[in-house]
mmJSON file of the N, C-alpha and C atoms, coordinates in Angstrom:
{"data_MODEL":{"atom_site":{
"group_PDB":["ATOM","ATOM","ATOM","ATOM","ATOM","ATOM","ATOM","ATOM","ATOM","ATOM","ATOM","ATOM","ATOM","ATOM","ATOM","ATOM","ATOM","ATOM","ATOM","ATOM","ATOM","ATOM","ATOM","ATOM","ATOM","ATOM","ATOM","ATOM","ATOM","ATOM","ATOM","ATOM","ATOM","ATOM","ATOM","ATOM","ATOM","ATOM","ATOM","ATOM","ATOM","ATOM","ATOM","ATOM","ATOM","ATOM","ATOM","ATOM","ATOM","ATOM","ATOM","ATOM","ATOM","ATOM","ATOM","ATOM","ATOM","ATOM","ATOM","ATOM","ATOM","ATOM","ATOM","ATOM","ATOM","ATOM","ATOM","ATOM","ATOM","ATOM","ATOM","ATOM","ATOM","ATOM","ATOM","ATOM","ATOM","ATOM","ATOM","ATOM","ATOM","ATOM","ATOM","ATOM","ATOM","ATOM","ATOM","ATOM","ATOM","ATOM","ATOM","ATOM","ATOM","ATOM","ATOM","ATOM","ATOM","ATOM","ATOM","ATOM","ATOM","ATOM","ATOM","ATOM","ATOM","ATOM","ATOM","ATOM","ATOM","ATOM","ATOM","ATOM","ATOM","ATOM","ATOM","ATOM","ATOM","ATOM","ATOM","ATOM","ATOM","ATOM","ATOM","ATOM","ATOM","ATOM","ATOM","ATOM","ATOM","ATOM","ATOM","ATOM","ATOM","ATOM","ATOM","ATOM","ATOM","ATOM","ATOM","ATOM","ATOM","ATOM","ATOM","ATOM","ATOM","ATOM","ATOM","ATOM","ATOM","ATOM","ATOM","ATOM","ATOM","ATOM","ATOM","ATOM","ATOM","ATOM","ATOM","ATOM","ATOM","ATOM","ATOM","ATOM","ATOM","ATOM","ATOM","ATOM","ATOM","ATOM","ATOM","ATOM","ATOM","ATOM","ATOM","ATOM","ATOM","ATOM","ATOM","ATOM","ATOM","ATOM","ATOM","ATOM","ATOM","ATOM"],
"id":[1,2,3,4,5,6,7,8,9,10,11,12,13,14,15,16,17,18,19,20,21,22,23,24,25,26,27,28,29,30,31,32,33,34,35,36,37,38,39,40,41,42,43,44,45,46,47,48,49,50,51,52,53,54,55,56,57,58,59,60,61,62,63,64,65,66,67,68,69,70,71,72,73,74,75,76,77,78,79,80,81,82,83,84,85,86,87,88,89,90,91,92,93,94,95,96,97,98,99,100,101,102,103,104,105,106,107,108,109,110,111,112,113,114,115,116,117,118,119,120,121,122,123,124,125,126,127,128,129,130,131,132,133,134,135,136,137,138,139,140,141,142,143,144,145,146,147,148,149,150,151,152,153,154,155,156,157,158,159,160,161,162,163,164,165,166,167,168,169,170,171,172,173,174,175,176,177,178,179,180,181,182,183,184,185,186],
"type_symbol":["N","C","C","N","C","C","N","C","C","N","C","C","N","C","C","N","C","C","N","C","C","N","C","C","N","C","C","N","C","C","N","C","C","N","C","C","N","C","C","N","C","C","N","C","C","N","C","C","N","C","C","N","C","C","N","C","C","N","C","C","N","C","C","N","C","C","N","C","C","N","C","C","N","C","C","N","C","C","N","C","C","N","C","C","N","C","C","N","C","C","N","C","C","N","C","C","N","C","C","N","C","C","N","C","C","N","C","C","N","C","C","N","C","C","N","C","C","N","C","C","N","C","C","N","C","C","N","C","C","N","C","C","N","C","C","N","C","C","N","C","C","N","C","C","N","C","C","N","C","C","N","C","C","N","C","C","N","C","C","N","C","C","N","C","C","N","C","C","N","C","C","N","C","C","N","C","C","N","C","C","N","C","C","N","C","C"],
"label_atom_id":["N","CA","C","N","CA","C","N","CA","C","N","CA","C","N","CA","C","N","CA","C","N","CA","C","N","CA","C","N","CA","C","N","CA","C","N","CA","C","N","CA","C","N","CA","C","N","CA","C","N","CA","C","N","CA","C","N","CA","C","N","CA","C","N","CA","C","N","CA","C","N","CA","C","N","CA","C","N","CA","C","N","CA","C","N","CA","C","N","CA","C","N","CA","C","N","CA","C","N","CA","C","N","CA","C","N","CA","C","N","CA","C","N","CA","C","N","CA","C","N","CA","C","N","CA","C","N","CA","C","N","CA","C","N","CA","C","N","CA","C","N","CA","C","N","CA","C","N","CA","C","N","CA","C","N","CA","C","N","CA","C","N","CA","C","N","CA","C","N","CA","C","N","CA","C","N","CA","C","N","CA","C","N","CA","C","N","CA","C","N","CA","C","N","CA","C","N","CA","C","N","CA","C","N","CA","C","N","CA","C","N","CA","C","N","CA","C"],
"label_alt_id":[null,null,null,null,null,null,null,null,null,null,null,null,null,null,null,null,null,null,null,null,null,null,null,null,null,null,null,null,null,null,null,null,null,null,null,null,null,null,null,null,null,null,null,null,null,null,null,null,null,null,null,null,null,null,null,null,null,null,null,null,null,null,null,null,null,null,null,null,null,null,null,null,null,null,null,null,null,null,null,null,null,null,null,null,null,null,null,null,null,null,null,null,null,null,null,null,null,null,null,null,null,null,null,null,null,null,null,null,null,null,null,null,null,null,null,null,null,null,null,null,null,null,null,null,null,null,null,null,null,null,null,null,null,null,null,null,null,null,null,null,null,null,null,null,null,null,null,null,null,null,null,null,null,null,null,null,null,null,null,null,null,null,null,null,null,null,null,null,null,null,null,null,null,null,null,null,null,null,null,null,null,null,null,null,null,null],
"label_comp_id":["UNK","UNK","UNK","UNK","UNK","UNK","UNK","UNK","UNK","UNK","UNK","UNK","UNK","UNK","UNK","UNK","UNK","UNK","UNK","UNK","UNK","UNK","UNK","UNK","UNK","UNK","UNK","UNK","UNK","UNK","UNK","UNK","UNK","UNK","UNK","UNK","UNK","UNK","UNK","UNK","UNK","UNK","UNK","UNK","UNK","UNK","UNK","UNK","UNK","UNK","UNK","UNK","UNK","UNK","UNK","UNK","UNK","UNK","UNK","UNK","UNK","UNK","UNK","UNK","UNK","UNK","UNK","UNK","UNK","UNK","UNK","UNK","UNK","UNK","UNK","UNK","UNK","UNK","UNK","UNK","UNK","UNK","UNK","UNK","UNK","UNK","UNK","UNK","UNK","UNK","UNK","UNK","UNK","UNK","UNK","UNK","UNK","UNK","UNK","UNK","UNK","UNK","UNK","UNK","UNK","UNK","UNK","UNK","UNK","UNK","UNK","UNK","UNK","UNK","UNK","UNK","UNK","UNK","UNK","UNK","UNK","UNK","UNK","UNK","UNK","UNK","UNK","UNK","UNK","UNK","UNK","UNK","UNK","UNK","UNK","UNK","UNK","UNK","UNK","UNK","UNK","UNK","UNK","UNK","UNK","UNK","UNK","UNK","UNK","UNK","UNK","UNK","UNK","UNK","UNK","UNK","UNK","UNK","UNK","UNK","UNK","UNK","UNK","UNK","UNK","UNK","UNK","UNK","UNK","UNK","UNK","UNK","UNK","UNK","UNK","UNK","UNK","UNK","UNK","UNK","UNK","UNK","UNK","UNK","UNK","UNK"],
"label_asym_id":["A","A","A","A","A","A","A","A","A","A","A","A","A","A","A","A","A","A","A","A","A","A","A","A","A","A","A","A","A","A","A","A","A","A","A","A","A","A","A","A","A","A","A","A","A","A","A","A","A","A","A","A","A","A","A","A","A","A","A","A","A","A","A","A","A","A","A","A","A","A","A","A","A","A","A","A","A","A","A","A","A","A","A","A","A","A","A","A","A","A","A","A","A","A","A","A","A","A","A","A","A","A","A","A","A","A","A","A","A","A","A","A","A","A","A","A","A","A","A","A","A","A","A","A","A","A","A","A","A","A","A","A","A","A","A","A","A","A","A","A","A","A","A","A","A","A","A","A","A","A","A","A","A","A","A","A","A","A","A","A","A","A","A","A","A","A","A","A","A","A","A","A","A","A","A","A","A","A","A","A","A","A","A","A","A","A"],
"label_entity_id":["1","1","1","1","1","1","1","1","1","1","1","1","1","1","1","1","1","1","1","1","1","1","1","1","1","1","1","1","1","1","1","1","1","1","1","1","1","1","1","1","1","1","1","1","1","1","1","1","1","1","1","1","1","1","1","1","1","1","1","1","1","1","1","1","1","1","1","1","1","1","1","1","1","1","1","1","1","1","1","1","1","1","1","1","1","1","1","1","1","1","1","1","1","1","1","1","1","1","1","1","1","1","1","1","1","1","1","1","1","1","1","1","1","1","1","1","1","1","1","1","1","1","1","1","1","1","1","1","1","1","1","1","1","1","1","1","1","1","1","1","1","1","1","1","1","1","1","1","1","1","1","1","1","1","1","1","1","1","1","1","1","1","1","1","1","1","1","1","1","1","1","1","1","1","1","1","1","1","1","1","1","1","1","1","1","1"],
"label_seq_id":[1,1,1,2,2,2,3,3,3,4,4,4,5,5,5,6,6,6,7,7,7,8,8,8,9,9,9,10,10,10,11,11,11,12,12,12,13,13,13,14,14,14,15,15,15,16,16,16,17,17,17,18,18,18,19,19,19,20,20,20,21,21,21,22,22,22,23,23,23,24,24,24,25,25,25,26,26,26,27,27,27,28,28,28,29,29,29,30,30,30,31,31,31,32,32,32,33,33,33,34,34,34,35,35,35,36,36,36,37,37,37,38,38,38,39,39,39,40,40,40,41,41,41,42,42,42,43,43,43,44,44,44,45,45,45,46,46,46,47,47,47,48,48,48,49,49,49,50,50,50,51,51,51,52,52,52,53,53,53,54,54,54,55,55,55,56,56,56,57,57,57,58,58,58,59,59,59,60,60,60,61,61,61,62,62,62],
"pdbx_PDB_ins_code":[null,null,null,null,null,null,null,null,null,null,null,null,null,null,null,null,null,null,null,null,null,null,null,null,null,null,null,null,null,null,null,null,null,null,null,null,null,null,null,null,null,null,null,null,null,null,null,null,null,null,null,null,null,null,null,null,null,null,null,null,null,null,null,null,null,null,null,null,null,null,null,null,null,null,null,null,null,null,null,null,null,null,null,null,null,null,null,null,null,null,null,null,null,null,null,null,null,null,null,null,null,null,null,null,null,null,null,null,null,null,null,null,null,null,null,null,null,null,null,null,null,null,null,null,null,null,null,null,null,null,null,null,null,null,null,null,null,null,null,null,null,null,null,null,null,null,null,null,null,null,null,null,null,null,null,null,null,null,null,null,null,null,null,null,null,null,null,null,null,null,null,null,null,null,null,null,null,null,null,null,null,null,null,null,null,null],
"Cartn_x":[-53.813,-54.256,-53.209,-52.085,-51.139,-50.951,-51.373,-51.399,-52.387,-53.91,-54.491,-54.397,-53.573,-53.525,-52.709,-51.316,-50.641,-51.105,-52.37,-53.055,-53.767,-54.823,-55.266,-54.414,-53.143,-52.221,-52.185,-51.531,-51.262,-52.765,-53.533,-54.662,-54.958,-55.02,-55.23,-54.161,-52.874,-51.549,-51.941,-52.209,-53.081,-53.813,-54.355,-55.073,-54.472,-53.317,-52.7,-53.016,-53.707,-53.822,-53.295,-53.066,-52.388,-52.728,-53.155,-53.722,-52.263,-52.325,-50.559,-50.998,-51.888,-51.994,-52.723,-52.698,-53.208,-52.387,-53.406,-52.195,-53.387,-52.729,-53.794,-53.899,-55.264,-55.441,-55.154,-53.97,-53.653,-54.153,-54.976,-55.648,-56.649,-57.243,-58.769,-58.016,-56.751,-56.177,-56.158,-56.24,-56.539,-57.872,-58.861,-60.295,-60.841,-62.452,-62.424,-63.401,-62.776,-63.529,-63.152,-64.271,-64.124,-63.69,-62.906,-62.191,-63.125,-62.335,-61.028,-61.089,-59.792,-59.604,-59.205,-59.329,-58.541,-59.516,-58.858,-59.888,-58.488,-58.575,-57.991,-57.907,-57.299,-57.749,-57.222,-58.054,-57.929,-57.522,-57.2,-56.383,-56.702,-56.418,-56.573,-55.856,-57.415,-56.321,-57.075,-56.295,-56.913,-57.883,-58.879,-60.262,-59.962,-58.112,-57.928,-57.744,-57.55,-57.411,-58.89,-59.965,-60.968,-62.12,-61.369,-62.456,-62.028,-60.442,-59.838,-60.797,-60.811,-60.96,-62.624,-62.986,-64.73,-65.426,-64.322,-64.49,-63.757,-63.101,-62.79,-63.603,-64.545,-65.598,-66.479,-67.182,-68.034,-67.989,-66.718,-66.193,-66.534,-66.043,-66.382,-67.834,-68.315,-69.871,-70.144,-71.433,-72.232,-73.29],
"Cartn_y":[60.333,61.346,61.706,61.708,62.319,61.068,59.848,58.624,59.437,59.495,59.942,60.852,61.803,62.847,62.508,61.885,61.131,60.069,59.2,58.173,59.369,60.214,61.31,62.05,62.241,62.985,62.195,60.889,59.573,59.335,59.58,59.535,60.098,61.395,62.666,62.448,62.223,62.138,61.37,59.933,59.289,59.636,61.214,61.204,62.503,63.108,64.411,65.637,65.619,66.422,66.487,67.579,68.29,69.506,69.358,70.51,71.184,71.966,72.385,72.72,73.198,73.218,72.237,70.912,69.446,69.488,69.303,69.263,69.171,68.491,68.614,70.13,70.209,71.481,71.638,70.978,71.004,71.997,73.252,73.568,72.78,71.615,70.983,69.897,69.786,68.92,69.208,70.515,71.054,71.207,70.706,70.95,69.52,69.8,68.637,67.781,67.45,66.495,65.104,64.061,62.71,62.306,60.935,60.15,59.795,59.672,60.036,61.905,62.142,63.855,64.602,65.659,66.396,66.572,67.36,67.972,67.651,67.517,67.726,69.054,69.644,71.073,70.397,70.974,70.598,71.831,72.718,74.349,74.492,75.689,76.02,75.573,75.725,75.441,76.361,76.109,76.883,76.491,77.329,76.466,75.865,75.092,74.263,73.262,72.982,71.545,71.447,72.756,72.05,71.44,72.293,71.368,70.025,70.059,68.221,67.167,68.046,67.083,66.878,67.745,67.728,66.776,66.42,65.446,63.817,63.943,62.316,62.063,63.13,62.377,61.994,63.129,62.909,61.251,61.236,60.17,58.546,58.741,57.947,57.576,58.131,58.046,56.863,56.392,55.454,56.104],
"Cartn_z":[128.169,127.244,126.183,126.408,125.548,124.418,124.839,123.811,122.824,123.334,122.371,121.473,122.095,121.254,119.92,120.382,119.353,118.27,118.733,117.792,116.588,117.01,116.478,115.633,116.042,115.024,113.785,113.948,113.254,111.954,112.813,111.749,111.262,110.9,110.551,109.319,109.331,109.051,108.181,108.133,106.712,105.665,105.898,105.262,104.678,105.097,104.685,105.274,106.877,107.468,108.597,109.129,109.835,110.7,111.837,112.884,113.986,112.979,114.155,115.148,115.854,116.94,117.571,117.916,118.458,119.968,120.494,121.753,123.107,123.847,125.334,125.968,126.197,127.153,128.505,128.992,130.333,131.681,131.091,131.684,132.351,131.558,132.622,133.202,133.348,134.664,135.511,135.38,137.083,137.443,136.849,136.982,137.468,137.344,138.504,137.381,136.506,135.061,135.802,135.516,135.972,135.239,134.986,133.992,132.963,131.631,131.392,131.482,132.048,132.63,131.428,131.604,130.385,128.792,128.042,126.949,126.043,124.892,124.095,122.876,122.808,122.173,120.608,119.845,118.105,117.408,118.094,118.188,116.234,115.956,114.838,113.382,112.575,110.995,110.088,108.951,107.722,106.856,106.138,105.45,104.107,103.89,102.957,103.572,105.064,106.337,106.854,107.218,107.312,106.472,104.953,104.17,103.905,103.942,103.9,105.24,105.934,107.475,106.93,106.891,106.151,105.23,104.53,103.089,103.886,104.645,105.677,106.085,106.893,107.379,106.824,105.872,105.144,104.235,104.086,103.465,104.358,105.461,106.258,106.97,106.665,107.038,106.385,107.133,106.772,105.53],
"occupancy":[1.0,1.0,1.0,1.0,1.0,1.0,1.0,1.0,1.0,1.0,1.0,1.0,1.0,1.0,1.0,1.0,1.0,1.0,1.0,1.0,1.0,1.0,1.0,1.0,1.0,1.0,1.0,1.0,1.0,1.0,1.0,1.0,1.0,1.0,1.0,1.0,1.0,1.0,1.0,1.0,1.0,1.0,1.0,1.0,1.0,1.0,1.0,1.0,1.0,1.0,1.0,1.0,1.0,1.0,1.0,1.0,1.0,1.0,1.0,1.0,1.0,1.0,1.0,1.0,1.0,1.0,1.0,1.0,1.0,1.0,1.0,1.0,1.0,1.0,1.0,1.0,1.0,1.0,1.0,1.0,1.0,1.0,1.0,1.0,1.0,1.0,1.0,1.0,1.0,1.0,1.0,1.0,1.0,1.0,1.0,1.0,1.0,1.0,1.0,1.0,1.0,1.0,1.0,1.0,1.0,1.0,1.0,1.0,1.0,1.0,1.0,1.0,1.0,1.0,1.0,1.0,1.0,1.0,1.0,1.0,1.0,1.0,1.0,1.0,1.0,1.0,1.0,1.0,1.0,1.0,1.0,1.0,1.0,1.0,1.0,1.0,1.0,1.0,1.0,1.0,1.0,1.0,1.0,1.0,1.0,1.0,1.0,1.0,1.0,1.0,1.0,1.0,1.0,1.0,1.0,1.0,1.0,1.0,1.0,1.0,1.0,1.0,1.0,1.0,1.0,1.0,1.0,1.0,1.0,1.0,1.0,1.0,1.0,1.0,1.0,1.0,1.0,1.0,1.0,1.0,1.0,1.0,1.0,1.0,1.0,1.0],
"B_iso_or_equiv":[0.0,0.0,0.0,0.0,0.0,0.0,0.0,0.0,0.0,0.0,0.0,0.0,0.0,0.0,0.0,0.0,0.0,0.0,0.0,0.0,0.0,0.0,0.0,0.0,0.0,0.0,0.0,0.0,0.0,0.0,0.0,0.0,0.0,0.0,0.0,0.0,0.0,0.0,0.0,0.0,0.0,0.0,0.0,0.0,0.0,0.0,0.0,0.0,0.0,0.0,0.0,0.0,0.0,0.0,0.0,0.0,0.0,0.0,0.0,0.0,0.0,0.0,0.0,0.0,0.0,0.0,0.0,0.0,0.0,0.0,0.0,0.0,0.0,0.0,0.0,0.0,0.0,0.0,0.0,0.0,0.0,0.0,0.0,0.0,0.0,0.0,0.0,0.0,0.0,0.0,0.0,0.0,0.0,0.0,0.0,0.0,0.0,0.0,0.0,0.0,0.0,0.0,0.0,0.0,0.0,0.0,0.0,0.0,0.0,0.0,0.0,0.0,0.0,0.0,0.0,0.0,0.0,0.0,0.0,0.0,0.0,0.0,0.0,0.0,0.0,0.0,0.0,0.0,0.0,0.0,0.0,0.0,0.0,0.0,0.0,0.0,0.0,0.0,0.0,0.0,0.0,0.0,0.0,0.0,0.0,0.0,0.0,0.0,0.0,0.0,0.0,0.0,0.0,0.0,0.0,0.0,0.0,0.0,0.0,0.0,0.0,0.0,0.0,0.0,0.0,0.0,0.0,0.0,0.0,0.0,0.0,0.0,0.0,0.0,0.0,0.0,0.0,0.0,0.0,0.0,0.0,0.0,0.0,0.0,0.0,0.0],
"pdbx_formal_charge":[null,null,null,null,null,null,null,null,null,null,null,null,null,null,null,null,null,null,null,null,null,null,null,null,null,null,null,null,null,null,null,null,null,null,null,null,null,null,null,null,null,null,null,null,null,null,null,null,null,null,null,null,null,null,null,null,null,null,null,null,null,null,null,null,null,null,null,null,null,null,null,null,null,null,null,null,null,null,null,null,null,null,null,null,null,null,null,null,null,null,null,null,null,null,null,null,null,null,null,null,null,null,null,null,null,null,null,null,null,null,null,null,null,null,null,null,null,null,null,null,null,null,null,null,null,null,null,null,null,null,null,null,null,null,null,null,null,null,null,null,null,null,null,null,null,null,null,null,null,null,null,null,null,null,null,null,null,null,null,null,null,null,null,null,null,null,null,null,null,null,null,null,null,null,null,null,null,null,null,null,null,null,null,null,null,null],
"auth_seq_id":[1,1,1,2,2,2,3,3,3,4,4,4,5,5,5,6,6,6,7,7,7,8,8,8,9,9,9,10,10,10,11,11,11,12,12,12,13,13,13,14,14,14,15,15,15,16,16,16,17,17,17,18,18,18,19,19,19,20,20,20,21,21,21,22,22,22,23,23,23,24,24,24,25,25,25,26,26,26,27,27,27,28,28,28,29,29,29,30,30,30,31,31,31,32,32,32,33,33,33,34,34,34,35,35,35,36,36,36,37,37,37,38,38,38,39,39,39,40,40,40,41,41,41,42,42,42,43,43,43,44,44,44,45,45,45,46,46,46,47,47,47,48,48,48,49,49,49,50,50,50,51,51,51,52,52,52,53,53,53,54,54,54,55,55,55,56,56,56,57,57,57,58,58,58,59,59,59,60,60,60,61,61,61,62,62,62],
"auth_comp_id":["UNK","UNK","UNK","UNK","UNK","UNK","UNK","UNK","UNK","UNK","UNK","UNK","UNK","UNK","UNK","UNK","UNK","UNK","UNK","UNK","UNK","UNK","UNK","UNK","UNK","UNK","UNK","UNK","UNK","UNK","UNK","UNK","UNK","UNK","UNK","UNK","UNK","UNK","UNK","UNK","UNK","UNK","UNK","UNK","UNK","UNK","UNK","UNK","UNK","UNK","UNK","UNK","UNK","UNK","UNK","UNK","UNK","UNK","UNK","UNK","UNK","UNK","UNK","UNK","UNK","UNK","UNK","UNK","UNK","UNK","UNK","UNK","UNK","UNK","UNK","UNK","UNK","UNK","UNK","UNK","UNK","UNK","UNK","UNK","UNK","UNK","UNK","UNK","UNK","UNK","UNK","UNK","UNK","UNK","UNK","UNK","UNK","UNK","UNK","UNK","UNK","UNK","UNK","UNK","UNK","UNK","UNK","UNK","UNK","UNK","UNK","UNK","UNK","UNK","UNK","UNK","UNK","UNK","UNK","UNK","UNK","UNK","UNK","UNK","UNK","UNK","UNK","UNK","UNK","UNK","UNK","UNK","UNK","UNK","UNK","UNK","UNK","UNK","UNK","UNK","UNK","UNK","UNK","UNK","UNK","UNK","UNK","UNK","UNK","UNK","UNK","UNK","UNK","UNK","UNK","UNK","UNK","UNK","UNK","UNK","UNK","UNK","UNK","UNK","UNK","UNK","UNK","UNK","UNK","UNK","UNK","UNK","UNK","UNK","UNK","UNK","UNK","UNK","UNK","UNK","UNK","UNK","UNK","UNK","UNK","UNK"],
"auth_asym_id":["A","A","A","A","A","A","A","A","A","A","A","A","A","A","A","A","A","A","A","A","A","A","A","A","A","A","A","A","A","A","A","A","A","A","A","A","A","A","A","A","A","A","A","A","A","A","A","A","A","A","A","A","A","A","A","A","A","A","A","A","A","A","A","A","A","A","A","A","A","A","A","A","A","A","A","A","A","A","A","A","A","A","A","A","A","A","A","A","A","A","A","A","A","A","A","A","A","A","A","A","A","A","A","A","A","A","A","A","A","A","A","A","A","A","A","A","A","A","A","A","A","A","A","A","A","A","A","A","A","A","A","A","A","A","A","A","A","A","A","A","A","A","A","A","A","A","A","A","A","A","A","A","A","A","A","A","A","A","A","A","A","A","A","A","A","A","A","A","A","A","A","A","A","A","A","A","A","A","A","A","A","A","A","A","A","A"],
"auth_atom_id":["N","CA","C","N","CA","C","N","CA","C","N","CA","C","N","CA","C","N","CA","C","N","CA","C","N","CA","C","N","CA","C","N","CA","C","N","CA","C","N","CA","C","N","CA","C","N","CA","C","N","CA","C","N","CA","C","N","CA","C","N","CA","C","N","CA","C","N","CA","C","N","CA","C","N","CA","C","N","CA","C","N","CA","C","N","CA","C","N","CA","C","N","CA","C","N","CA","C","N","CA","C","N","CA","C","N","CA","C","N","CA","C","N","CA","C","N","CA","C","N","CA","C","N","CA","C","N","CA","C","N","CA","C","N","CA","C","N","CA","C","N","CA","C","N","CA","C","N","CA","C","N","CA","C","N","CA","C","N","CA","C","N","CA","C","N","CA","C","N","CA","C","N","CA","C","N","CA","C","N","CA","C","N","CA","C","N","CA","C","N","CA","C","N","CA","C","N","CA","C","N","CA","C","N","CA","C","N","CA","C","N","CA","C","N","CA","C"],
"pdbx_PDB_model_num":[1,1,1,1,1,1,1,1,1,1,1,1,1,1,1,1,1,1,1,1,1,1,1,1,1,1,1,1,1,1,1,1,1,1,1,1,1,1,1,1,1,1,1,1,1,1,1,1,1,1,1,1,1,1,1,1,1,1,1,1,1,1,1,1,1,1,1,1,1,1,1,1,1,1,1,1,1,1,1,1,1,1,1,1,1,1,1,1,1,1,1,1,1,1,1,1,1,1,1,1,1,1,1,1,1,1,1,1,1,1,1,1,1,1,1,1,1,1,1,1,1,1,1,1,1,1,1,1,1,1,1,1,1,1,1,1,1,1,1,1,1,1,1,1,1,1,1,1,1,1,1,1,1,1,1,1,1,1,1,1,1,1,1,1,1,1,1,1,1,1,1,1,1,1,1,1,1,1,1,1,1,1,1,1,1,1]
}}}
């Protein structure tokens, strides 16, 4: 999990964004989630990062 979280940073990062708070929720490791375990939290940003993140996807769409 912590790979992913890092690939996700990396990509985000291409495109000039930035979620300071990215990070695993180590809380649902202790829970009883089947593999792959764990949540990834996308923790908070401001509405000049979610309209960036908004326009990647949008962008990326089919």
């Amino acid at each position: 999990m912590p790979r992913c979280v890092e690939e996700l940073r990396a990509a985000l990062a291409l495109h000039g964004i930035t979620l300071p708070s990215l990070r695993l929720d180590l809380a649902t490791f202790a829970g009883t989630y089947t593999p792959p375990a764990g949540l990834v939290s996308l923790g908070n940003c401001n509405a000049t990062t979610a309209r960036a993140l908004t326009a990647v996807l949008r962008a990326a769409a089919p």
